[in-house]
N, CA, C and O atoms as CSV, one atom per row, in Angstrom:
chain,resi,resn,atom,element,x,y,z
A,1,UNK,N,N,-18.826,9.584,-37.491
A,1,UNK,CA,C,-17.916,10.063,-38.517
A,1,UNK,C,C,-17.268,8.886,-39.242
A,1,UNK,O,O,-17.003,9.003,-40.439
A,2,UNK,N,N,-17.022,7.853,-38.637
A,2,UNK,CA,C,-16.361,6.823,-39.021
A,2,UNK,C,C,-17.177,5.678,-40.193
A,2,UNK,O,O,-16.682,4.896,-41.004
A,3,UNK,N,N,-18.772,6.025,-39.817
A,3,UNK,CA,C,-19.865,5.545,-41.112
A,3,UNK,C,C,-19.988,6.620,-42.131
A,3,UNK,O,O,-20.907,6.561,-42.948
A,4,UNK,N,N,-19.188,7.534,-42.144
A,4,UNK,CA,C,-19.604,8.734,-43.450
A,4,UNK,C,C,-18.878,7.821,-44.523
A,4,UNK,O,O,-18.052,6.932,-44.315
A,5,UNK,N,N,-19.482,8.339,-45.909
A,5,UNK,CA,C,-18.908,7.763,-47.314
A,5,UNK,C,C,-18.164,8.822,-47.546
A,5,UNK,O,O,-18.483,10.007,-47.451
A,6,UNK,N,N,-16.661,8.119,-48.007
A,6,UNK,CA,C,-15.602,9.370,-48.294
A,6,UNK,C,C,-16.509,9.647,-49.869
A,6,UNK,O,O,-17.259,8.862,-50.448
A,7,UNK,N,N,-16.131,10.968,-50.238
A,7,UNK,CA,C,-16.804,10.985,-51.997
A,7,UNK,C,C,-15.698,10.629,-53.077
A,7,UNK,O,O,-16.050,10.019,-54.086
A,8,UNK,N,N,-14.363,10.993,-52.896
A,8,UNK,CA,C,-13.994,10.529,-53.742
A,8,UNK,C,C,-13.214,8.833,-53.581
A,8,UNK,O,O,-12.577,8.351,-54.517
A,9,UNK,N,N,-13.347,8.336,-52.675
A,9,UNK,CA,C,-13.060,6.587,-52.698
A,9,UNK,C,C,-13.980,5.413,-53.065
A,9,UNK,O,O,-13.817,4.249,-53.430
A,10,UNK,N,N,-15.529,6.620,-52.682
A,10,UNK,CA,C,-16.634,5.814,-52.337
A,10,UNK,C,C,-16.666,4.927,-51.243
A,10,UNK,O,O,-17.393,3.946,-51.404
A,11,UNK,N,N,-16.145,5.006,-50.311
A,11,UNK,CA,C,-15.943,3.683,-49.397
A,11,UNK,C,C,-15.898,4.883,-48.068
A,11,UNK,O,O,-15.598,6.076,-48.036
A,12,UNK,N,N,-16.447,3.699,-46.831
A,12,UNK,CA,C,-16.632,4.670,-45.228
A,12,UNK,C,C,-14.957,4.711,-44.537
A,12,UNK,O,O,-14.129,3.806,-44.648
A,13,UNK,N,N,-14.823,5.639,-44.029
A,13,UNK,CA,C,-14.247,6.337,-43.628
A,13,UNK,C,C,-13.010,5.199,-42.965
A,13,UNK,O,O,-11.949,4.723,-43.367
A,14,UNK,N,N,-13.635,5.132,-42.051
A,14,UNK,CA,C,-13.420,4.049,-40.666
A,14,UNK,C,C,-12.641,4.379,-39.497
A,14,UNK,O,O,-11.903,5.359,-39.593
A,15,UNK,N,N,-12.673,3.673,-38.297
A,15,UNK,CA,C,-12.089,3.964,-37.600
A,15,UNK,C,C,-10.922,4.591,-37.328
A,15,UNK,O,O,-10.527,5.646,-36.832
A,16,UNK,N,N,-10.416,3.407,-37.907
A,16,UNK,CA,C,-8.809,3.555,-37.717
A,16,UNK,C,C,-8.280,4.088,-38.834
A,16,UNK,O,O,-7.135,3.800,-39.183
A,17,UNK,N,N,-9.004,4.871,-39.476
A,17,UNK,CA,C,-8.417,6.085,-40.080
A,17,UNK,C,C,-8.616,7.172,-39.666
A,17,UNK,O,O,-7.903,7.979,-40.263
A,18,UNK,N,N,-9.371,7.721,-38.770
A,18,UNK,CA,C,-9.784,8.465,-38.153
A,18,UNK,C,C,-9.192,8.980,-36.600
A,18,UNK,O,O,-9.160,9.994,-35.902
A,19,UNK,N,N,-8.735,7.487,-36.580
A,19,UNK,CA,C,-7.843,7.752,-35.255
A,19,UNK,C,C,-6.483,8.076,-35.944
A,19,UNK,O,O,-5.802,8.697,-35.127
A,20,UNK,N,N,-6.214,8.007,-36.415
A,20,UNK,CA,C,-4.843,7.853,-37.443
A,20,UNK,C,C,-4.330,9.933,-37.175
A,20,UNK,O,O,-3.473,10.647,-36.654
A,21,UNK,N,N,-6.151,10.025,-38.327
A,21,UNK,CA,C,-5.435,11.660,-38.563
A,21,UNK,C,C,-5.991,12.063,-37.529
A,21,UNK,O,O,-5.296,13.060,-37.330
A,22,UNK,N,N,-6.911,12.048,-36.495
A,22,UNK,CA,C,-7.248,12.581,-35.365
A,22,UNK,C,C,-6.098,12.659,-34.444
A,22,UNK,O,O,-6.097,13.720,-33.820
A,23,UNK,N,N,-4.663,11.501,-34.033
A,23,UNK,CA,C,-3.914,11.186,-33.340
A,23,UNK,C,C,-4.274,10.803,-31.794
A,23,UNK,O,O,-3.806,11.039,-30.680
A,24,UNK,N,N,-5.421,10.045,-32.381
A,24,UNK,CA,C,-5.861,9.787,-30.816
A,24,UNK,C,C,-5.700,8.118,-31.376
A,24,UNK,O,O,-5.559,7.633,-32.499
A,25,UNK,N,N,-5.795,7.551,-30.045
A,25,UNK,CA,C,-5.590,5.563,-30.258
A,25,UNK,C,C,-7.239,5.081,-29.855
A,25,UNK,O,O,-7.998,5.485,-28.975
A,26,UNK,N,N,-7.319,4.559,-30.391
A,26,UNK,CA,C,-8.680,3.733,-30.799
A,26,UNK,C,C,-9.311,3.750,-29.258
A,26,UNK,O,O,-10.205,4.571,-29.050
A,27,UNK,N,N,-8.894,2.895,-28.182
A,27,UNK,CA,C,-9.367,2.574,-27.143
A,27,UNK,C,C,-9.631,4.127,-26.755
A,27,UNK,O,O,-10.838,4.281,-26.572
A,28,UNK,N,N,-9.015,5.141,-26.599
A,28,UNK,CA,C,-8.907,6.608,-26.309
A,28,UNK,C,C,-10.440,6.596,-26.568
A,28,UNK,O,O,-11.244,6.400,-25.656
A,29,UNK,N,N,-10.788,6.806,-27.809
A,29,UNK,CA,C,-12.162,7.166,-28.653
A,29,UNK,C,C,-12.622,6.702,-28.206
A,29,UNK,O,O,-13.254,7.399,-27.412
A,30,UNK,N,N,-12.970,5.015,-28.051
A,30,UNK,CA,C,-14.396,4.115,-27.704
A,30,UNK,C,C,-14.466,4.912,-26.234
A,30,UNK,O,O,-15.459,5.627,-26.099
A,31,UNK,N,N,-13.642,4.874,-25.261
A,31,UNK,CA,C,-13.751,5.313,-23.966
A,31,UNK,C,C,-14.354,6.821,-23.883
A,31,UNK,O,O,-15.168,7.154,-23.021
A,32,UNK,N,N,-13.983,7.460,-24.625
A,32,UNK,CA,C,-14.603,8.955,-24.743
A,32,UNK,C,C,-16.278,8.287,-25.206
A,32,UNK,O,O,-17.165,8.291,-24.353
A,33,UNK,N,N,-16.531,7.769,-26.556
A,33,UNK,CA,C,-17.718,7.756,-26.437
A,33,UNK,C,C,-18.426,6.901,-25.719
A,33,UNK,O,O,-19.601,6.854,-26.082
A,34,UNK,N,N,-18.207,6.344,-25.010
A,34,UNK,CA,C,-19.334,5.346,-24.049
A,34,UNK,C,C,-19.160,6.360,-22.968
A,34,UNK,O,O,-20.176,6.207,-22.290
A,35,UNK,N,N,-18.284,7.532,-22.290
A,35,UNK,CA,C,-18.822,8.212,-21.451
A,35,UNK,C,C,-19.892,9.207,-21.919
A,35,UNK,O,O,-20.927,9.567,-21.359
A,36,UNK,N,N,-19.454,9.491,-22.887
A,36,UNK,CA,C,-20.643,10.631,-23.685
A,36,UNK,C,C,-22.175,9.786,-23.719
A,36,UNK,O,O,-23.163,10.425,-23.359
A,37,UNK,N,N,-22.317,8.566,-24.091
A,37,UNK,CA,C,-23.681,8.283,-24.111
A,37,UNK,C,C,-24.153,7.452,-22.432
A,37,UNK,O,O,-25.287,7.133,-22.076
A,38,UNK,N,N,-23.166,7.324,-21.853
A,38,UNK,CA,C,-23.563,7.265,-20.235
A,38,UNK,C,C,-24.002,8.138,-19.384
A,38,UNK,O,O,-23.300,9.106,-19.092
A,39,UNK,N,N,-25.177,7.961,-18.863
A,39,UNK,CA,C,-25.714,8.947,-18.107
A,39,UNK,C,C,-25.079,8.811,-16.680
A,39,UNK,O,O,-24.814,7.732,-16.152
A,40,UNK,N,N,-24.870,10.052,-16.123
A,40,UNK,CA,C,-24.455,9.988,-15.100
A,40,UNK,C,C,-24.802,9.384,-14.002
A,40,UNK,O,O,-25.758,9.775,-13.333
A,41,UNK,N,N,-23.980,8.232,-13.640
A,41,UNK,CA,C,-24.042,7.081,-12.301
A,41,UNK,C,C,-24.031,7.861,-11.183
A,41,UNK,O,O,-23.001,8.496,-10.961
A,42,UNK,N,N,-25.576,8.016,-9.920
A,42,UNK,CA,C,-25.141,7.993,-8.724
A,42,UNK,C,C,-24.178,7.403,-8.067
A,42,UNK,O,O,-24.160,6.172,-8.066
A,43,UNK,N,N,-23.241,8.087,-7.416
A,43,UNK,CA,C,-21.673,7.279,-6.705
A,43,UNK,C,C,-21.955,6.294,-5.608
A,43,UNK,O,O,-22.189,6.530,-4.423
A,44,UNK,N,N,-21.900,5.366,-6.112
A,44,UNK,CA,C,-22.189,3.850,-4.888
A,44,UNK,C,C,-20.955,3.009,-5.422
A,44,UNK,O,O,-20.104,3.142,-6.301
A,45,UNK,N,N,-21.288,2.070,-4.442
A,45,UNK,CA,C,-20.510,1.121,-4.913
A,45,UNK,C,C,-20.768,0.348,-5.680
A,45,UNK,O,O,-21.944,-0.015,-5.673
A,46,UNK,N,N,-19.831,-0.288,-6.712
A,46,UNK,CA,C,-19.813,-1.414,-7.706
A,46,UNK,C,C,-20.354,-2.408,-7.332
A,46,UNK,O,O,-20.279,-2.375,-6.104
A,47,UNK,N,N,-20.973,-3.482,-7.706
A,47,UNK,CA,C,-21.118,-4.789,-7.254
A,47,UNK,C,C,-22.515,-5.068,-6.432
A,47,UNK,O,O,-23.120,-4.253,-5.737
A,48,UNK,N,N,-22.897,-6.558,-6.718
A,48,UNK,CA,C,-24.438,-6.736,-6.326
A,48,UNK,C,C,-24.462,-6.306,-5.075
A,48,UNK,O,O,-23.535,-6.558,-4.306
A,49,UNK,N,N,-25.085,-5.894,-4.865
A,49,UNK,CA,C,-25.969,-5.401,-3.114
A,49,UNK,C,C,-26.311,-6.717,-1.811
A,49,UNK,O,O,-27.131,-7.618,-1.988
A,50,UNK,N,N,-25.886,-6.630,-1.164
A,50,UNK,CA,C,-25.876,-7.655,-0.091
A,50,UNK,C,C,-27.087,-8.074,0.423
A,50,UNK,O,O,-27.789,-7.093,0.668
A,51,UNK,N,N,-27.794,-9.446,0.772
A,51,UNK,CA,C,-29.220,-9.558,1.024
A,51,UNK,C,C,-29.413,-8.591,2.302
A,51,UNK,O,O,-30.470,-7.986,2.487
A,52,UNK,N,N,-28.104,-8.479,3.321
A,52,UNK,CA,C,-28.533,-7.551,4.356
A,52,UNK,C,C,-28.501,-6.356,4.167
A,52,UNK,O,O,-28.340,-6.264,2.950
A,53,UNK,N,N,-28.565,-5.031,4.718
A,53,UNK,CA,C,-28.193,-3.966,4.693
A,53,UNK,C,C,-27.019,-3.745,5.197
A,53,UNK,O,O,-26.572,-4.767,5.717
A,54,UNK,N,N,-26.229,-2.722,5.276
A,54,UNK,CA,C,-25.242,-2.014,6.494
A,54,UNK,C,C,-25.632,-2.180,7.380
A,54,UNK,O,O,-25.047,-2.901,8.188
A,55,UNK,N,N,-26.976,-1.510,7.696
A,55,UNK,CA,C,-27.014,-0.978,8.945
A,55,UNK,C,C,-27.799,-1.960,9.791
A,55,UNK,O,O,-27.801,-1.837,11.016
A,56,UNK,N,N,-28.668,-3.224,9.003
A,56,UNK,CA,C,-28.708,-4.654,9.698
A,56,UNK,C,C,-27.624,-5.076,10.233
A,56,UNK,O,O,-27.510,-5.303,11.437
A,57,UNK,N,N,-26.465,-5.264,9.137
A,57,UNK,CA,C,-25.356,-5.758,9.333
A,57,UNK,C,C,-24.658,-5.479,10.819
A,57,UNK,O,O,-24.468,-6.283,11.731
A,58,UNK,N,N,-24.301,-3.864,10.735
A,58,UNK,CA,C,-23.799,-3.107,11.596
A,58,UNK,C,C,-24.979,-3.718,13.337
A,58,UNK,O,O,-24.525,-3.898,14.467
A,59,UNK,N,N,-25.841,-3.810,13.076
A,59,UNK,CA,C,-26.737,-4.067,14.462
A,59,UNK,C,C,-26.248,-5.630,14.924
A,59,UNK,O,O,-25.988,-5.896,16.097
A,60,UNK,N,N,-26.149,-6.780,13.643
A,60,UNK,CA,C,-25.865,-8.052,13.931
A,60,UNK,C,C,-24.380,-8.100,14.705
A,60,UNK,O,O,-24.335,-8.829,15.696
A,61,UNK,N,N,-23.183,-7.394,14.339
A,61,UNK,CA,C,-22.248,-7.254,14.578
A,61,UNK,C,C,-22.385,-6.373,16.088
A,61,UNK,O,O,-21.601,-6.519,17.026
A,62,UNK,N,N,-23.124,-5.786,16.081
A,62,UNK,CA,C,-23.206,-4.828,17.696
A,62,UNK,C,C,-23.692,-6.307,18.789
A,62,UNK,O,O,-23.187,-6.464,19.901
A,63,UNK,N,N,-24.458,-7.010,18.353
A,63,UNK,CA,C,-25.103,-7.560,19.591
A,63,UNK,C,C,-23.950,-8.614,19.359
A,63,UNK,O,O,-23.342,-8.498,20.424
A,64,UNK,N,N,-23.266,-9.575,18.628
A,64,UNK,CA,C,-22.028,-10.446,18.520
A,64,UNK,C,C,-21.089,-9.990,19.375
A,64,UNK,O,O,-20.372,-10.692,20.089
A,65,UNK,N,N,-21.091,-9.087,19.319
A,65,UNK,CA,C,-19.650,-7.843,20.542
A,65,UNK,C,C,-20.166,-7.764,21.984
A,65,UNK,O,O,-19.506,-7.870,23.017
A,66,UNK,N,N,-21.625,-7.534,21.824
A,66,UNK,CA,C,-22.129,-7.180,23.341
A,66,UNK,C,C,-22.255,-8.779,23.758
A,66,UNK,O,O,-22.495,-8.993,24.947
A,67,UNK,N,N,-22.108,-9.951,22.849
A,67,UNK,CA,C,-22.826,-11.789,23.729
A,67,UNK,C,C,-21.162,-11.989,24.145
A,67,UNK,O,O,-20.903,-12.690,25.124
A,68,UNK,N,N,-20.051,-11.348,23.365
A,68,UNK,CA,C,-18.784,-11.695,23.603
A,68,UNK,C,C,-18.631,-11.785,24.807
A,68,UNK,O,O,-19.303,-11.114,25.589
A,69,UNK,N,N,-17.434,-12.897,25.303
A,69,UNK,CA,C,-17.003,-12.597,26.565
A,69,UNK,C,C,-15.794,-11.854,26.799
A,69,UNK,O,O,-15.383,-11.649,27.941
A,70,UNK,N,N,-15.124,-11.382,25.619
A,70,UNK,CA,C,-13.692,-11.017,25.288
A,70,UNK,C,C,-14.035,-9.333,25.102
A,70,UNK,O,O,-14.973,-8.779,24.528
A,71,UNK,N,N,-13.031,-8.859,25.735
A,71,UNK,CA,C,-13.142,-7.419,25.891
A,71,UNK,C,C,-13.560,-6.305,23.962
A,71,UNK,O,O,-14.116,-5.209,23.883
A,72,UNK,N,N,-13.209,-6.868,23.197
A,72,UNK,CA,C,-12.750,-6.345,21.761
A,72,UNK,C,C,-12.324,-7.699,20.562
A,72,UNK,O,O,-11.669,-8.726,20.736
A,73,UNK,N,N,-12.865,-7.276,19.613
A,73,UNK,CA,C,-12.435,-8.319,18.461
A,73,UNK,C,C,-12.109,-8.004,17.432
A,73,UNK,O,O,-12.361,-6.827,17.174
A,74,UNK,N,N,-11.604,-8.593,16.637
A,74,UNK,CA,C,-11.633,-7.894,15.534
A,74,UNK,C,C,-12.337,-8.452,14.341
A,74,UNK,O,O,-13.089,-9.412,14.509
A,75,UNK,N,N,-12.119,-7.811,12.845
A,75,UNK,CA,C,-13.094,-8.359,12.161
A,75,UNK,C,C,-13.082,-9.578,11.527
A,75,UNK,O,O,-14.027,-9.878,10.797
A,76,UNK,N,N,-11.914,-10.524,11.735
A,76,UNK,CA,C,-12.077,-11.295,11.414
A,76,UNK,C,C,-12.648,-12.300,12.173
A,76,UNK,O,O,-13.501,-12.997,11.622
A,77,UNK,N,N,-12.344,-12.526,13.361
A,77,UNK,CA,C,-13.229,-13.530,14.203
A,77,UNK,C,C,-14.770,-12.616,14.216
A,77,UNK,O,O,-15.715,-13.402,14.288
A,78,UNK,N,N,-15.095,-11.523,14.177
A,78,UNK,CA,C,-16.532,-11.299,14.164
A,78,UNK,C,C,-17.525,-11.955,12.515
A,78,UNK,O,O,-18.622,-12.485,12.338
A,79,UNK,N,N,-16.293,-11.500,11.549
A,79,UNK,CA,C,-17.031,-12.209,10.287
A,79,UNK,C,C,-16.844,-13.920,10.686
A,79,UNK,O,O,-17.913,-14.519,10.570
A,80,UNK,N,N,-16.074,-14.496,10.981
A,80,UNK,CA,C,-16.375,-15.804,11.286
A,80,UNK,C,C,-17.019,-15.959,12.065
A,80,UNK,O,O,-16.928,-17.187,12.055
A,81,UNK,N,N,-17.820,-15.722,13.000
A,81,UNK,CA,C,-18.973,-15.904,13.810
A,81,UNK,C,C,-20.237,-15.417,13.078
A,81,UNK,O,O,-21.312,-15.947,13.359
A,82,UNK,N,N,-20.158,-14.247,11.975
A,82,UNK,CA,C,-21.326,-14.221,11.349
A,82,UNK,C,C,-21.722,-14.980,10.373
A,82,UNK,O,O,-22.696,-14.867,9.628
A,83,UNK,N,N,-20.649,-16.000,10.445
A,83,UNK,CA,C,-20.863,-17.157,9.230
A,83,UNK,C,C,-21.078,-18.217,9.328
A,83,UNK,O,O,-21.268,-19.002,8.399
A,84,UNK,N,N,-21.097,-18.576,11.111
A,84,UNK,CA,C,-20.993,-19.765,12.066
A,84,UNK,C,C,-22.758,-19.267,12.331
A,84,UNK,O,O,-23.562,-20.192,12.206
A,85,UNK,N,N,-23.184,-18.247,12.586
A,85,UNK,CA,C,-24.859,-17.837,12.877
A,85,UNK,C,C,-25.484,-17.703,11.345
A,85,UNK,O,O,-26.593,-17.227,11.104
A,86,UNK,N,N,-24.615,-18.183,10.422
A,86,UNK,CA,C,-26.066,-18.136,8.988
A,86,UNK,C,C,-25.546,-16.766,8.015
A,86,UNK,O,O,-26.101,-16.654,6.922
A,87,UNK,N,N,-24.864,-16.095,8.263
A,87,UNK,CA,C,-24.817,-14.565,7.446
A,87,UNK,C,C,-23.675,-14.204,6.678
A,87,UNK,O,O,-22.742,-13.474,7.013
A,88,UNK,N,N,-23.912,-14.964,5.323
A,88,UNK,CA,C,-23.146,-14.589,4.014
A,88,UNK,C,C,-22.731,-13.546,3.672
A,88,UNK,O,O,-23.479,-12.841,2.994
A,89,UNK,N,N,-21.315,-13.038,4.032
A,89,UNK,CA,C,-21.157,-11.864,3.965
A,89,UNK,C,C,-19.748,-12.166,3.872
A,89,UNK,O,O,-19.293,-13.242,4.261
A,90,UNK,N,N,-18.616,-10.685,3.059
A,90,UNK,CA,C,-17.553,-10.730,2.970
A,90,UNK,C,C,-16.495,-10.237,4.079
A,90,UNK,O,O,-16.892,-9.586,5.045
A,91,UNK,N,N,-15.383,-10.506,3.943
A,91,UNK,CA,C,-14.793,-10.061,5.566
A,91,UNK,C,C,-14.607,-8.704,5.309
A,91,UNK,O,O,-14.724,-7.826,6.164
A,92,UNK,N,N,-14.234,-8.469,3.790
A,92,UNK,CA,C,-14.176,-7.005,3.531
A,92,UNK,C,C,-14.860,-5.997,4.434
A,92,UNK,O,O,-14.562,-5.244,5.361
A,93,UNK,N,N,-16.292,-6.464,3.471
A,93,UNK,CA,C,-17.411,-5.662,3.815
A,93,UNK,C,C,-17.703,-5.461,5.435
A,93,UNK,O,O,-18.335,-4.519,5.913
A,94,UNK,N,N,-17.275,-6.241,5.961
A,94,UNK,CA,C,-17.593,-6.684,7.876
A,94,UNK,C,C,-16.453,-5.396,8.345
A,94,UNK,O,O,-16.864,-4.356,8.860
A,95,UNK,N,N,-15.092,-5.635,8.095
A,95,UNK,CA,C,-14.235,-4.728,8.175
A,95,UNK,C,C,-14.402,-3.156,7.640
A,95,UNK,O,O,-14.069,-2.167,8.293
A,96,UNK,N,N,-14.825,-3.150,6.681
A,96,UNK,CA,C,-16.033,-1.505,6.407
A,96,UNK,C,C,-17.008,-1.350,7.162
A,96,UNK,O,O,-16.912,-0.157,7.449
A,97,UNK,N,N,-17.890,-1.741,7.687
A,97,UNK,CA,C,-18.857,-1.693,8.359
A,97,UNK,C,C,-18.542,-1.059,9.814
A,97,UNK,O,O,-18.869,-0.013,10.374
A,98,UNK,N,N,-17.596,-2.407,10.237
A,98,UNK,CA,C,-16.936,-2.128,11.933
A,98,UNK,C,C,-16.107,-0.597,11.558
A,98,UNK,O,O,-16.288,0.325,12.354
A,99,UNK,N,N,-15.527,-0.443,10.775
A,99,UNK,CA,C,-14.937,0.944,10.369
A,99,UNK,C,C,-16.079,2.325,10.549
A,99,UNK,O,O,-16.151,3.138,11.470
A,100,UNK,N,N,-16.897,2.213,9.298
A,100,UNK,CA,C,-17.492,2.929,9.617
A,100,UNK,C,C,-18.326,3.339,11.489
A,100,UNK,O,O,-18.166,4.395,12.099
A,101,UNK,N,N,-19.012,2.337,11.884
A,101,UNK,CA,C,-19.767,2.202,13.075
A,101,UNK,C,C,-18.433,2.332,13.981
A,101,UNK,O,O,-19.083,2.654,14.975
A,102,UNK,N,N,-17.602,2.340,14.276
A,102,UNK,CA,C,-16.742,2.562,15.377
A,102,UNK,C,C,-16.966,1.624,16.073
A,102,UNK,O,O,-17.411,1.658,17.221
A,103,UNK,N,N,-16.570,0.344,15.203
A,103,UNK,CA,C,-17.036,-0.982,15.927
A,103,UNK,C,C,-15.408,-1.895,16.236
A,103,UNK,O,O,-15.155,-2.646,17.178
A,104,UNK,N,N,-14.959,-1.695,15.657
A,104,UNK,CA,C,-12.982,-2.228,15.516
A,104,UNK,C,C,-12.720,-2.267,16.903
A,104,UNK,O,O,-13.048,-1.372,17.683
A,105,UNK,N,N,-12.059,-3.427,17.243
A,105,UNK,CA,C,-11.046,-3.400,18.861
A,105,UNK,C,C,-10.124,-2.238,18.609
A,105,UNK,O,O,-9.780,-1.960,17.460
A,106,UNK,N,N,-9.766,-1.636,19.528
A,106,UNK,CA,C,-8.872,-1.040,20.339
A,106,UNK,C,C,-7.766,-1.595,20.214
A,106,UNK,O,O,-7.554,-2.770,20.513
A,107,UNK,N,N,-6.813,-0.688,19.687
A,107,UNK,CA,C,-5.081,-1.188,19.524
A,107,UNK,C,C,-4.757,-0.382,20.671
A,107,UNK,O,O,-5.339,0.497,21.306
A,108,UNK,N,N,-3.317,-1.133,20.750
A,108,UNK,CA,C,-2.386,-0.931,21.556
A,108,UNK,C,C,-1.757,-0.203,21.557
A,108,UNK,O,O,-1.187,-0.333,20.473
A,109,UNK,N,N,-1.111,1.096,22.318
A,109,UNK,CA,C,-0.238,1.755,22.373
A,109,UNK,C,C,0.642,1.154,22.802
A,109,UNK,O,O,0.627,0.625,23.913
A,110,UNK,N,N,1.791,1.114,21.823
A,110,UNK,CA,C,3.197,0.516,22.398
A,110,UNK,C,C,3.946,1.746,23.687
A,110,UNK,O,O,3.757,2.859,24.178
A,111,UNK,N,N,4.898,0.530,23.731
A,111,UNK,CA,C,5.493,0.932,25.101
A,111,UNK,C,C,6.383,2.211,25.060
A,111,UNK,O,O,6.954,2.479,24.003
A,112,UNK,N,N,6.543,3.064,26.213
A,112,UNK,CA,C,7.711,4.380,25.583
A,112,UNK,C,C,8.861,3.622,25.694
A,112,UNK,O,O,9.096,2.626,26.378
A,113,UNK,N,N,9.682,4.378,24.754
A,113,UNK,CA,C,10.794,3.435,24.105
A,113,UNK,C,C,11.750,4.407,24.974
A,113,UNK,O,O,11.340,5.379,25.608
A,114,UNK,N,N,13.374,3.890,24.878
A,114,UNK,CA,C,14.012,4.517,26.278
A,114,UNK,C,C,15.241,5.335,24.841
A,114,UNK,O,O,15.019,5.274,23.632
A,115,UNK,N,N,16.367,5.972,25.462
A,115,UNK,CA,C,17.028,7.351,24.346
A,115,UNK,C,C,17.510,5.911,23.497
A,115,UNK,O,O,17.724,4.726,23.753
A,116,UNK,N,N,17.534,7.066,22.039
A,116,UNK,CA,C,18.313,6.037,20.656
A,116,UNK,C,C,19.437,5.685,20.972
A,116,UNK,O,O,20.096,6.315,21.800
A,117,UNK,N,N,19.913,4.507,20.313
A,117,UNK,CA,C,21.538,4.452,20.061
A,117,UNK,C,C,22.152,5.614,19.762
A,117,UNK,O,O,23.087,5.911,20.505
A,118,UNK,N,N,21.863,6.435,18.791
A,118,UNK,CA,C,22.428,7.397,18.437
A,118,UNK,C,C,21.483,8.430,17.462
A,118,UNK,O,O,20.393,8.091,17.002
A,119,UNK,N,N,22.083,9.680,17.255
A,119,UNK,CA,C,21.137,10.744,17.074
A,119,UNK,C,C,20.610,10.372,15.294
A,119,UNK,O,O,19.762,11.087,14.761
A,120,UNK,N,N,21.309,9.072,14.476
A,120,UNK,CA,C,21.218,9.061,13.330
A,120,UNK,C,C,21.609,9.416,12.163
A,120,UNK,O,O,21.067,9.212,11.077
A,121,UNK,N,N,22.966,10.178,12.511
A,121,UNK,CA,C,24.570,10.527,11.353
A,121,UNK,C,C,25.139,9.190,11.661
A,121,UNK,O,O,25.538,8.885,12.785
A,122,UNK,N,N,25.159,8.554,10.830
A,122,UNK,CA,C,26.281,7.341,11.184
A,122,UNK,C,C,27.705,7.695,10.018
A,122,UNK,O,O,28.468,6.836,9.577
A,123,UNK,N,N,27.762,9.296,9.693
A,123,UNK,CA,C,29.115,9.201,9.019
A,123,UNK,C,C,30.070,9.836,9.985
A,123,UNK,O,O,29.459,10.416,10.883
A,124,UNK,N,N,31.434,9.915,10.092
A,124,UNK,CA,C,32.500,10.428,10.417
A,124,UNK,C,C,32.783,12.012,10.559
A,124,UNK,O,O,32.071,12.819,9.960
A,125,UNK,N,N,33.568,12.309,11.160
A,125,UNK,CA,C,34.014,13.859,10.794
A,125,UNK,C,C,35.596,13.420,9.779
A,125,UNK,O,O,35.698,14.070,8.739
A,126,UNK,N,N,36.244,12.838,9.941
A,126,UNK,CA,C,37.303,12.746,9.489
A,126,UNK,C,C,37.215,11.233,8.568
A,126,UNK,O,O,36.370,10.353,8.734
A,127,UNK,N,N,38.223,11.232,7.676
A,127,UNK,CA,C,38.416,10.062,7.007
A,127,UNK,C,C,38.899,8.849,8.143
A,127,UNK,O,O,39.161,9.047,9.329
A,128,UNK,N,N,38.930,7.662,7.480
A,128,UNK,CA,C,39.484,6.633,8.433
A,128,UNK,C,C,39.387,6.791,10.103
A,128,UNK,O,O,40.199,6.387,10.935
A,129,UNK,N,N,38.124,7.514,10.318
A,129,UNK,CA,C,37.970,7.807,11.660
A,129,UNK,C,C,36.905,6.087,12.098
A,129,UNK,O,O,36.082,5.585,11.333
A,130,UNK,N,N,37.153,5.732,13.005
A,130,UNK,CA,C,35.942,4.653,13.923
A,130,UNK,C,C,34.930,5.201,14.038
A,130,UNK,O,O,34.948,6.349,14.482
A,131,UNK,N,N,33.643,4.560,13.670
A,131,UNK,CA,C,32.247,5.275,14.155
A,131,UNK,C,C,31.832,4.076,15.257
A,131,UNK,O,O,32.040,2.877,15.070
A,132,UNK,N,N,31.388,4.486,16.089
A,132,UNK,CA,C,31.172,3.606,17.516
A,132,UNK,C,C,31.649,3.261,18.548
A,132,UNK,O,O,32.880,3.270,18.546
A,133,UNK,N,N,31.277,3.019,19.262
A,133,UNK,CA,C,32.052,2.365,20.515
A,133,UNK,C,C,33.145,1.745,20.266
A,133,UNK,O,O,33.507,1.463,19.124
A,134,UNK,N,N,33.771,1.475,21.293
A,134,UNK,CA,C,35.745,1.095,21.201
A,134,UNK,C,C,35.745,0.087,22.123
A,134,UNK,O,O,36.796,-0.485,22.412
């Protein structure tokens, strides 16, 4: 629409007149049409593809856990050991991986904690009253 010849100016239209009386903002439009002539993307992820797979990945990381002598690790000392054996890879991606595969150390349940200070009103019943111990 924006290459049509108006008839009585003789001259094209243009954009940003178009966005003007349309009341839409320029970026609005371009973004509408580059989805219109985009064909619909299978949902993956963004970004070049890793020389390994996942599920290489996920196996390299299984046997690193099973040579360990340490009960559980996490992903950052496992991605630094896969980088100390040759395997270019992000810690991100190592940390998705161990996620997915149910590969992550084991956290800690903290300790049971013993009764609160208090139930968590810290206001008064009365004005100029003491709140706390005496």
């Amino acid at each position: 629409m924006s290459q049509t010849w108006s008839i009585s100016v003789k001259r094209r239209y243009g954009l940003a007149r178009l966005c003007l009386y349309w009341r839409v903002g320029r970026a609005t439009l371009h973004r509408h049409l580059s989805a219109a002539n985009r064909p619909d993307a299978p949902g993956r992820r963004r970004g070049p593809r890793g020389a390994m797979s996942d599920a290489d990945l996920a196996e390299r990381i299984r046997t690193l856990l099973a040579d360990s002598p340490f009960h559980g690790e996490g992903y950052r000392k496992v991605w630094a050991r896969l980088r100390y054996a040759g395997v270019r890879t992000s810690p991100r991606r190592v940390l998705r991986v161990m996620r997915e595969h149910h590969l992550l150390a084991h956290q800690r349940v903290g300790s049971p904690r013993g009764p609160r200070a208090h139930d968590g009103t810290i206001t008064t019943l009365r004005v100029d009253e003491m709140w706390g111990p005496i």
